[in-house]
C-alpha positions in Angstrom: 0.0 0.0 0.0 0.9 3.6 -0.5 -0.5 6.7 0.2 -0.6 8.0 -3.9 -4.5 8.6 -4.1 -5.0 7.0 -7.6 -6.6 10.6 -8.8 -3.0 12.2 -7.9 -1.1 9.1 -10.3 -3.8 8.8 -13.1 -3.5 12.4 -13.6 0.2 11.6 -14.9 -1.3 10.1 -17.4 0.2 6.5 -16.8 -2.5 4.0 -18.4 -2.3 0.2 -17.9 0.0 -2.0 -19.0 2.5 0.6 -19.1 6.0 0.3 -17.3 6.4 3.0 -14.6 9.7 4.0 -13.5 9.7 4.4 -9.9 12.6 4.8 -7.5 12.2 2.9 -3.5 15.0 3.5 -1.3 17.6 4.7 -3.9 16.6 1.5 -6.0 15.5 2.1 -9.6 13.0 0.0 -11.7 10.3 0.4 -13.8 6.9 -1.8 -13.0 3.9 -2.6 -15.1 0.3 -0.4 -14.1 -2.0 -3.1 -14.3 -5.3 -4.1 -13.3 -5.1 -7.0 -11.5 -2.7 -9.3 -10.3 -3.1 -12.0 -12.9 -2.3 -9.3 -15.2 1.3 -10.1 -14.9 3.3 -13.8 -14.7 4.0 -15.4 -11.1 6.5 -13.7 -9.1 6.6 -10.7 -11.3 6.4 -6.9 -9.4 2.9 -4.5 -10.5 1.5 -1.7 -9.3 -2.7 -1.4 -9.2 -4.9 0.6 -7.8 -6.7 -0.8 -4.7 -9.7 -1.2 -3.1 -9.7 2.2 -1.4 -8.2 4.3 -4.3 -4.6 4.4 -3.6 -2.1 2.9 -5.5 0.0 -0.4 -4.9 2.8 -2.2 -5.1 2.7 -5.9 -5.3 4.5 -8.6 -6.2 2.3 -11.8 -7.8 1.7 -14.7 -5.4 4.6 -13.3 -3.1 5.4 -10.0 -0.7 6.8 -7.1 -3.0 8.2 -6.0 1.2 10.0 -9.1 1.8 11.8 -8.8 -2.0 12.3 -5.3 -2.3 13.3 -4.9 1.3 10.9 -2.3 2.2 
């Protein structure tokens, strides 16, 4: 979870199934904007937009924390 309001990151005009570049604790990558979590393979990282409007960071069938360290 984050605290990005999904208004605030839509209006940057990301749409899904784009790559994002994002940067988390000095760390640079870019992760797929998708819908849901079956969007992308097993394992893989995705940001979404969740249940109460914010935006996420996931990691399929596993804990985007535990990899990423954060």
């Amino acid at each position: 979870m984050t605290n990005v309001d999904a208004e605030d990151f839509l209006k940057l005009g990301y749409q899904r199934e784009q790559e994002v570049p994002i940067s988390i604790g000095g760390r640079e990558m870019k992760i797929r904007f998708v819908k849901t979590f079956s969007d992308v393979p097993r394992n893989s990282p995705l940001l979404y937009i969740d249940s109460r409007g914010h935006l996420g960071l996931a990691v399929n069938q596993n804990s985007f924390a535990a990899i990423y360290g954060v």
